[in-house]
VEXMI-938042 format. One record per residue (C-alpha): residue number from 1; x, y, z. Coordinates in steps of 0.02 Angstrom, whole numbers, padded with zeros to 5 digits. Layout:
<doke k="NUM" east="X" north="Y" up="Z"/>
...
END
This chain:
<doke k="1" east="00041" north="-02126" up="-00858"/>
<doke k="2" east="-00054" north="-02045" up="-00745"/>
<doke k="3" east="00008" north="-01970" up="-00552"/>
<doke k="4" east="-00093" north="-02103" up="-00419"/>
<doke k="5" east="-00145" north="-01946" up="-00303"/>
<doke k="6" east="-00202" north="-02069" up="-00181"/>
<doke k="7" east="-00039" north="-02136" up="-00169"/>
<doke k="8" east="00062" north="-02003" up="-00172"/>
<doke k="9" east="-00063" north="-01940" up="-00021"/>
<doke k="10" east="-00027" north="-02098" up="00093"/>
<doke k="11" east="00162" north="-02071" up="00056"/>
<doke k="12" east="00138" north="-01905" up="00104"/>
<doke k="13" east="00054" north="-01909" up="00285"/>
<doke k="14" east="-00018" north="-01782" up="00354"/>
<doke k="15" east="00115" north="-01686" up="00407"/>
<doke k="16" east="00291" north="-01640" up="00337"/>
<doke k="17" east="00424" north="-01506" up="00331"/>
<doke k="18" east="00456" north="-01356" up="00220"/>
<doke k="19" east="00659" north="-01311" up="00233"/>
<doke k="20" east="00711" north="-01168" up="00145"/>
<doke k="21" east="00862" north="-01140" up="00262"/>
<doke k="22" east="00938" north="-01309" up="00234"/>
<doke k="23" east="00999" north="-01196" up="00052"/>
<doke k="24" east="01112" north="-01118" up="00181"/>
<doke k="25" east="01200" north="-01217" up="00284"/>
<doke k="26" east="01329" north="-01369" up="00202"/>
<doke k="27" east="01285" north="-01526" up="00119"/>
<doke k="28" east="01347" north="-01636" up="00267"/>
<doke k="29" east="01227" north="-01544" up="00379"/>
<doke k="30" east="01080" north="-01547" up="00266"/>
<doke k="31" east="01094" north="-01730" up="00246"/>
<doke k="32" east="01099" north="-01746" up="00453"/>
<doke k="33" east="00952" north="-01639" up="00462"/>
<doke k="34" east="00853" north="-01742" up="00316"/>
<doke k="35" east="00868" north="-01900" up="00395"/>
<doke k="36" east="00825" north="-01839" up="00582"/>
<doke k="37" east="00674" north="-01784" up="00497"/>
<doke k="38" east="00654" north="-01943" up="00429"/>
<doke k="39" east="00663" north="-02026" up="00588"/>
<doke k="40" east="00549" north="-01909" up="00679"/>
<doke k="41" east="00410" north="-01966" up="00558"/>
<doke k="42" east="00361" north="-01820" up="00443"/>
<doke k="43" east="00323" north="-01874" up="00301"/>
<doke k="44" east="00390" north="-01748" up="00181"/>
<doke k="45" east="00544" north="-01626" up="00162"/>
<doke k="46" east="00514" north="-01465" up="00058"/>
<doke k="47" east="00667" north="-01357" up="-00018"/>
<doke k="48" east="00681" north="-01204" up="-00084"/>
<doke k="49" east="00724" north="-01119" up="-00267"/>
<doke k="50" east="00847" north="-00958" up="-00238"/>
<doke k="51" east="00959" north="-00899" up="-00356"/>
<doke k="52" east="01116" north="-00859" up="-00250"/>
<doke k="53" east="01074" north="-01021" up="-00169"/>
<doke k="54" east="01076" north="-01216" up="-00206"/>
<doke k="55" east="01021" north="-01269" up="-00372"/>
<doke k="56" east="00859" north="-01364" up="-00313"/>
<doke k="57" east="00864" north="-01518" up="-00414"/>
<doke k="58" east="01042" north="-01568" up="-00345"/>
<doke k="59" east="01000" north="-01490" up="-00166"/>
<doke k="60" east="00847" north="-01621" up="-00186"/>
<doke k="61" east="00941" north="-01774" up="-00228"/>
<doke k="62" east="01081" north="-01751" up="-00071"/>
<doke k="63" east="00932" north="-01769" up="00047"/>
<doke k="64" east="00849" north="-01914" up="-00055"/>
<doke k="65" east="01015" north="-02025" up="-00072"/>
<doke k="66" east="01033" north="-01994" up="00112"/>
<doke k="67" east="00861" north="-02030" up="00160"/>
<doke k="68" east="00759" north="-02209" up="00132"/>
<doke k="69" east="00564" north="-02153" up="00115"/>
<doke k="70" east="00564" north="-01967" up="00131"/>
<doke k="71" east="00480" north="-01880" up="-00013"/>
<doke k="72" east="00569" north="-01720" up="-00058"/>
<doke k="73" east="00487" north="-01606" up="-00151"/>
<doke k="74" east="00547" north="-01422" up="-00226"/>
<doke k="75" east="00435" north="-01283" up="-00128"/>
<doke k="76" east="00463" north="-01203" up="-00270"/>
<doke k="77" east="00567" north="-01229" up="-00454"/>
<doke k="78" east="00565" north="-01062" up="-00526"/>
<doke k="79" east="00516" north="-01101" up="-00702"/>
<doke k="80" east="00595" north="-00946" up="-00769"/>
<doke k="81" east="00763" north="-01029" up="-00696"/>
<doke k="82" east="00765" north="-01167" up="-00815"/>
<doke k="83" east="00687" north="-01205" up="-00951"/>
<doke k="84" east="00553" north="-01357" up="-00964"/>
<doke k="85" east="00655" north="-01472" up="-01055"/>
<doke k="86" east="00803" north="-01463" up="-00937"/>
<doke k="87" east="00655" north="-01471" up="-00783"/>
<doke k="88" east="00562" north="-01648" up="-00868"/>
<doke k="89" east="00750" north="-01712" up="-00868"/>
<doke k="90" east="00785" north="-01673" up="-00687"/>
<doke k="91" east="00621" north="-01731" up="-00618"/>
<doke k="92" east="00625" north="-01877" up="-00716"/>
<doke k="93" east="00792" north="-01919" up="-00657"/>
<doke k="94" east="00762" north="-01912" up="-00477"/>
<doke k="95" east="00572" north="-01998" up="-00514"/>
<doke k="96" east="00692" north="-02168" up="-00582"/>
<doke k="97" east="00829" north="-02151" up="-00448"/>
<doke k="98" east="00687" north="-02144" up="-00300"/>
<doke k="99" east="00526" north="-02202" up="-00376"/>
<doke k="100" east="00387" north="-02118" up="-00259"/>
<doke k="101" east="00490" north="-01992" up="-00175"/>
<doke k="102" east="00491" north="-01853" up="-00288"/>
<doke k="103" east="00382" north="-01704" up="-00292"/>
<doke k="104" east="00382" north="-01579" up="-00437"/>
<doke k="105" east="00353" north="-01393" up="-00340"/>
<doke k="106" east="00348" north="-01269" up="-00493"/>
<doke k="107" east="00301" north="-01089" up="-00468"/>
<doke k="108" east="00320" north="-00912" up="-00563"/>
<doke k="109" east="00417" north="-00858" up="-00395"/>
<doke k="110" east="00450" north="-00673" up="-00382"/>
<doke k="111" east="00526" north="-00515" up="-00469"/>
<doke k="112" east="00652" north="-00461" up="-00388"/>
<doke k="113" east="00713" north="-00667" up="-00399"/>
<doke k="114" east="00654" north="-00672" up="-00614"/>
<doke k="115" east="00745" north="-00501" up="-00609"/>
<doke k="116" east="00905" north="-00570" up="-00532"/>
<doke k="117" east="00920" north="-00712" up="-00645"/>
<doke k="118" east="00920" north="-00582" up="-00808"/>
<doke k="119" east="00734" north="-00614" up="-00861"/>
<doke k="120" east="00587" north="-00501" up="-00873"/>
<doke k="121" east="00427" north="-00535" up="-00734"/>
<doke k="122" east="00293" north="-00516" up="-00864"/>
<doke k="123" east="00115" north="-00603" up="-00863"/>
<doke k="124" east="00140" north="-00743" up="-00733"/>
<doke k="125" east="-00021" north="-00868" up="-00764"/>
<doke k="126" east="00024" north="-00848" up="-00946"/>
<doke k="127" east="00195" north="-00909" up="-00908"/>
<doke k="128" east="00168" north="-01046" up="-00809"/>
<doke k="129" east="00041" north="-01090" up="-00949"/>
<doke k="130" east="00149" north="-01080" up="-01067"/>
<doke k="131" east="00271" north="-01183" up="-00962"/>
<doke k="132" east="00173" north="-01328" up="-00944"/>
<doke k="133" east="00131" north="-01345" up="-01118"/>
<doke k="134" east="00314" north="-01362" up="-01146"/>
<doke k="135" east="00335" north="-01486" up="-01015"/>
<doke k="136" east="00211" north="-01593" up="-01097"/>
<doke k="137" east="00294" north="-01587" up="-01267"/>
<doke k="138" east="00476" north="-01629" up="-01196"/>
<doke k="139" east="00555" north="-01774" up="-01262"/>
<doke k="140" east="00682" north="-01904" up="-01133"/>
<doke k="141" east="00739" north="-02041" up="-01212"/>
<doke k="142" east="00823" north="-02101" up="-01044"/>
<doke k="143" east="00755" north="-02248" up="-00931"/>
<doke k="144" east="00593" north="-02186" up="-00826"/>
<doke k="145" east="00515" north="-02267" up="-00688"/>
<doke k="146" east="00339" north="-02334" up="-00697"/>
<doke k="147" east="00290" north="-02224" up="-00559"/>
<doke k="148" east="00242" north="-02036" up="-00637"/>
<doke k="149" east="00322" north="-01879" up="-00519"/>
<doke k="150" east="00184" north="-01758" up="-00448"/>
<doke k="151" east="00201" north="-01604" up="-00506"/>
<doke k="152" east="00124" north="-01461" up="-00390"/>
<doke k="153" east="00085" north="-01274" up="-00411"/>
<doke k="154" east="00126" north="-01131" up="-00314"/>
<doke k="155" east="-00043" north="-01069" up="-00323"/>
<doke k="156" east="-00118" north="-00911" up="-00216"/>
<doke k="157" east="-00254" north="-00829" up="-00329"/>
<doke k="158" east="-00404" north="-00950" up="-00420"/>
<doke k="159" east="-00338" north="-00941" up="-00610"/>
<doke k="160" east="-00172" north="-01017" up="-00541"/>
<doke k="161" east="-00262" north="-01146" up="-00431"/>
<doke k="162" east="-00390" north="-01165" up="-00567"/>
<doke k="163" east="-00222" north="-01225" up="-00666"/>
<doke k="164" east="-00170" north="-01335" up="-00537"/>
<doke k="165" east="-00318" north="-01418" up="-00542"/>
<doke k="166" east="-00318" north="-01446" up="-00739"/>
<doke k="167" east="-00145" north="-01472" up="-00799"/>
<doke k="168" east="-00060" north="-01528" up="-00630"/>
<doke k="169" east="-00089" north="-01620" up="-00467"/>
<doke k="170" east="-00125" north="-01515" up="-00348"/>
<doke k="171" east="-00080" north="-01350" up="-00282"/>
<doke k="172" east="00061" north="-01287" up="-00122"/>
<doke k="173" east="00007" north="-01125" up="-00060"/>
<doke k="174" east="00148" north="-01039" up="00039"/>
<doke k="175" east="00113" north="-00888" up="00181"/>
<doke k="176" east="-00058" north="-00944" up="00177"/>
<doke k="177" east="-00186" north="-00962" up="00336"/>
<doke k="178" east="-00314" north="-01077" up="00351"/>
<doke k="179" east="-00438" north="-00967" up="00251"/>
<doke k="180" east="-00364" north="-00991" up="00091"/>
<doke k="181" east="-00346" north="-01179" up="00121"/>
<doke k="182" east="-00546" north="-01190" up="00102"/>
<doke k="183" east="-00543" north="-01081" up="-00042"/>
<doke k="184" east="-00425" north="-01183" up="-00114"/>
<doke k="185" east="-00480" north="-01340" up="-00086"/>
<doke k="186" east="-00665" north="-01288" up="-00152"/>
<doke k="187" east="-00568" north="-01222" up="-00341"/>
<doke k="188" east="-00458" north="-01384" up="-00339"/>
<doke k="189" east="-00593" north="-01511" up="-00303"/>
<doke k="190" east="-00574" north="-01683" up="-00184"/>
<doke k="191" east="-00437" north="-01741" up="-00327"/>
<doke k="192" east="-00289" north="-01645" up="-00339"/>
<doke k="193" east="-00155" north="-01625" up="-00186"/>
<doke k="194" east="-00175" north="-01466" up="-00060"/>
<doke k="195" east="-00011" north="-01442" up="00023"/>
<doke k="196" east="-00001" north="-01282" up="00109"/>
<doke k="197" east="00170" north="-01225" up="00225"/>
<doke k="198" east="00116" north="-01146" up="00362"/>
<doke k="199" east="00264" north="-01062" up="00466"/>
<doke k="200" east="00273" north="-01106" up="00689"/>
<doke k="201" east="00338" north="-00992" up="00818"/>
<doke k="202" east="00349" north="-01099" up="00977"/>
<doke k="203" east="00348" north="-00965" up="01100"/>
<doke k="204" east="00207" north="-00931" up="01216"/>
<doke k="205" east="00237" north="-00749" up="01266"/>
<doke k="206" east="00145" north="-00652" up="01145"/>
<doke k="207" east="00289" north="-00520" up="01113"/>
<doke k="208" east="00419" north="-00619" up="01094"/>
<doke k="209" east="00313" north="-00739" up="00964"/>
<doke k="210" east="00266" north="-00599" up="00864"/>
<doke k="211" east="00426" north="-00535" up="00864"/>
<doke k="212" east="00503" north="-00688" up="00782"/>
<doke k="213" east="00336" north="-00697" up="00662"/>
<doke k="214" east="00350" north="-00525" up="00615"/>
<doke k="215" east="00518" north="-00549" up="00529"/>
<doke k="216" east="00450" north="-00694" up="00440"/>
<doke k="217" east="00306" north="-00591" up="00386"/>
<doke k="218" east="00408" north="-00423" up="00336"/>
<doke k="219" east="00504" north="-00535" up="00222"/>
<doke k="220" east="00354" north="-00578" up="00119"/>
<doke k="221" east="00247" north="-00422" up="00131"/>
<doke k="222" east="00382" north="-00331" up="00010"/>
<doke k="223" east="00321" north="-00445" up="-00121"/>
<doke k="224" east="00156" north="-00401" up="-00248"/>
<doke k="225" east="00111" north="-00597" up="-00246"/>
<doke k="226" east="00086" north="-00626" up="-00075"/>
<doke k="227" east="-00003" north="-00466" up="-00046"/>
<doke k="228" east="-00124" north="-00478" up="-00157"/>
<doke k="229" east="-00173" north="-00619" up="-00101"/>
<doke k="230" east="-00208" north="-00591" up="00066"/>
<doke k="231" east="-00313" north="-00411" up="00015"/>
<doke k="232" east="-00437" north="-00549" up="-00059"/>
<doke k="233" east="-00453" north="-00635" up="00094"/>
<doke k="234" east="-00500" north="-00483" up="00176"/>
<doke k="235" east="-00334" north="-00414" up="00254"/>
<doke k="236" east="-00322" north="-00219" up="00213"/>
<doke k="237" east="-00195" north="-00097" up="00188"/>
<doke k="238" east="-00171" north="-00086" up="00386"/>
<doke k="239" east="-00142" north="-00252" up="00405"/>
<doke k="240" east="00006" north="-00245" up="00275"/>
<doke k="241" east="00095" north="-00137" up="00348"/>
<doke k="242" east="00284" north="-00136" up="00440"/>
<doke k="243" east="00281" north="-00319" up="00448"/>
<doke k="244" east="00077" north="-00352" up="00469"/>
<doke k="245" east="-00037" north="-00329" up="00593"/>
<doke k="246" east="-00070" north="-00438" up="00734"/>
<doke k="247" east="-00225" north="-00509" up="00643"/>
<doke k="248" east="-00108" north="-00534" up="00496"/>
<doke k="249" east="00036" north="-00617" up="00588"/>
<doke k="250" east="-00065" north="-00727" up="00699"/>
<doke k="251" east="-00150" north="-00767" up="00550"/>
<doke k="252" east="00001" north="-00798" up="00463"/>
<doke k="253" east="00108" north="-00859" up="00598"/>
<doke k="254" east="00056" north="-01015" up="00705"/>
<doke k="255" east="00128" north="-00962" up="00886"/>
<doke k="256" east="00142" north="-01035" up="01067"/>
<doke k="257" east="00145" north="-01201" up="01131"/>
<doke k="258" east="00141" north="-01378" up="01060"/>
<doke k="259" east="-00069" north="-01385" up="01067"/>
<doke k="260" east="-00101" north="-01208" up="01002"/>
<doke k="261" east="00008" north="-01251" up="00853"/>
<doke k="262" east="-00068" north="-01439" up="00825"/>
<doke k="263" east="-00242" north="-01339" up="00830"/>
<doke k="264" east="-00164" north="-01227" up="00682"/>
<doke k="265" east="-00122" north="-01365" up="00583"/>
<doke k="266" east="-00295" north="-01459" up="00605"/>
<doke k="267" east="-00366" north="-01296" up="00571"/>
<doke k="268" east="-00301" north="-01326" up="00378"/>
<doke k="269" east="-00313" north="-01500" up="00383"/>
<doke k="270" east="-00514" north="-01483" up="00420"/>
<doke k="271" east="-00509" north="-01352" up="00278"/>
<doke k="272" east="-00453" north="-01493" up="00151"/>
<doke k="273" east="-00273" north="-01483" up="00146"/>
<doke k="274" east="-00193" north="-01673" up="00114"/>
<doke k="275" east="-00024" north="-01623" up="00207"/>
<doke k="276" east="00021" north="-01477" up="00300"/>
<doke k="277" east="00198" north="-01429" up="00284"/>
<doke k="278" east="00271" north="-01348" up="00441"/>
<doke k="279" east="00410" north="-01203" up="00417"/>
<doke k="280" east="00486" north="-01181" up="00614"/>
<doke k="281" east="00533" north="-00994" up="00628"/>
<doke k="282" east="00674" north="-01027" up="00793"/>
<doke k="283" east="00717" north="-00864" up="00879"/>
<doke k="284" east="00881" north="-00900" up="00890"/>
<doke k="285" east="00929" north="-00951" up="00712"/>
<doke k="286" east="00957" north="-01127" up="00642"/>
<doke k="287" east="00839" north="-01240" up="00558"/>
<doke k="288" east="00725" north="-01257" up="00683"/>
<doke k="289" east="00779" north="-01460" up="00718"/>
<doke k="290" east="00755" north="-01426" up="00907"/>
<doke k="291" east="00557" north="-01366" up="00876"/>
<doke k="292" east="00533" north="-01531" up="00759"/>
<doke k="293" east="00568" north="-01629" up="00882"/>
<doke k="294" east="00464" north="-01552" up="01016"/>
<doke k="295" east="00315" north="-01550" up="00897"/>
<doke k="296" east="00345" north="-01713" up="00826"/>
<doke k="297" east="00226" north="-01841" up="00947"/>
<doke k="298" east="00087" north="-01718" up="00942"/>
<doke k="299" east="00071" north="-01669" up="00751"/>
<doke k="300" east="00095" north="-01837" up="00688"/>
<doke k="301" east="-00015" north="-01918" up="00803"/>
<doke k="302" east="-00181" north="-01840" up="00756"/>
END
């Protein structure tokens, strides 16, 4: 049965939340932070795939059992940390326990993560290929819903979104700016799902934003993936280095108040993207519940 992208795009809204840090703090305070989510109105919750961390699939249905319309989706299943068969059963599990609510995030991650887990970072498209194919053929003999789960790509470059467009339902860019939203959105088509994170400083001194953003950024710019795909959309070696440039990092980075970051997430939403997935970078630590709130009435009002 086919995924109803149109459904799964009204279930959605516009906005929603990507997580990673609920993977380090305990269960009890996940599920709090889930359901204030929930009540805030965003419309989706996005977890992360580390592995020193929580094993996603579990992680994911915590927040679901404790939620009562969330969709949760994994921003991203490593596919080289499972293999497909053990992935159909886990999706499909939560897809009957929560019909509607489950989003399948697969990606080919990183290789220093592939690395840690004992496997070999070799020919990533090919992989994920490869994956799918399996995923197709896997066999569950265990009651299903009637509702299909979404499954999603972490696609950056066109041959992955070019997959995403063909053998799943849509793409979710991560550390992406606007840019790449309209190139992505012209590969994938008006069909499949465009979910892009985008990560939010909400400081309006420019130092002190960039400050936060730049140890966001520094993070990512260690890894191949991300890098090359910003030197296609027309970031150079200057720009990558110690941590970005300003161009990168405001580019990057959505920083200051409520309006400047509402105007970074129309930016992507003009650009074709069906949700935009906020990541709040707080300056003091935590999980950013404090910034939710605050943006809360203004993203999810427009």
């Amino acid at each position: 049965m086919a995924v109803d992208t149109r459904a799964t795009r009204q279930r959605l809204g516009r906005v929603g939340v990507w997580l990673g840090a609920l993977s380090g703090v305990s269960t009890a305070k996940a599920r709090e932070a889930a359901t204030e989510i929930e009540s805030l109105g965003y419309g989706s919750l996005w977890i992360a795939d580390s592995p020193v961390s929580k094993e996603p699939f579990v992680h994911a249905s915590l927040l679901l059992a404790a939620t009562r319309n969330l969709i949760v989706g994994t921003g991203i299943a490593n596919v080289w940390g499972r293999d497909a068969a053990a992935t159909n059963a886990a999706a499909l599990t939560l897809g009957e326990a929560f019909p509607g609510r489950f989003v399948l995030g697969l990606g080919v991650s990183h290789l220093p993560s592939v690395e840690l887990r004992g496997h070999r970072y070799e020919r990533p498209l090919a992989k994920m290929r490869s994956y799918l194919d399996e995923l197709a053929r896997a066999t569950y003999q265990a009651y299903t819903s009637d509702e299909p789960v979404p499954t999603v790509l972490a696609a950056l470059r066109p041959k992955m979104l070019e997959l995403a467009r063909d053998r799943a339902d849509g793409a979710h860019p991560y550390f992406v700016p606007p840019a790449h939203t309209a190139r992505a959105r012209e590969i994938l088509g008006s069909g499949p799902l465009l979910l892009p994170e985008q990560a939010v400083v909400l400081e309006t001194d420019p130092t002190k934003a960039r400050e936060v953003a730049r140890a966001h950024t520094h993070r990512y710019l260690q890894l191949p993936n991300y890098l090359n795909n910003l030197r296609t959309l027309g970031f150079g070696e200057d720009d990558l280095r110690d941590g970005g440039s300003d161009r990168l990092v405001d580019a990057i980075v959505a920083w200051g108040d409520v309006e400047q970051v509402q105007a970074r997430v129309k930016e992507h939403l003009d650009a074709g993207a069906d949700a935009v997935l906020i990541q709040p970078l707080p300056a003091a630590g935590g999980l950013g519940l404090p910034e939710l709130r605050t943006l809360a009435p203004a993203l999810l009002n427009q």
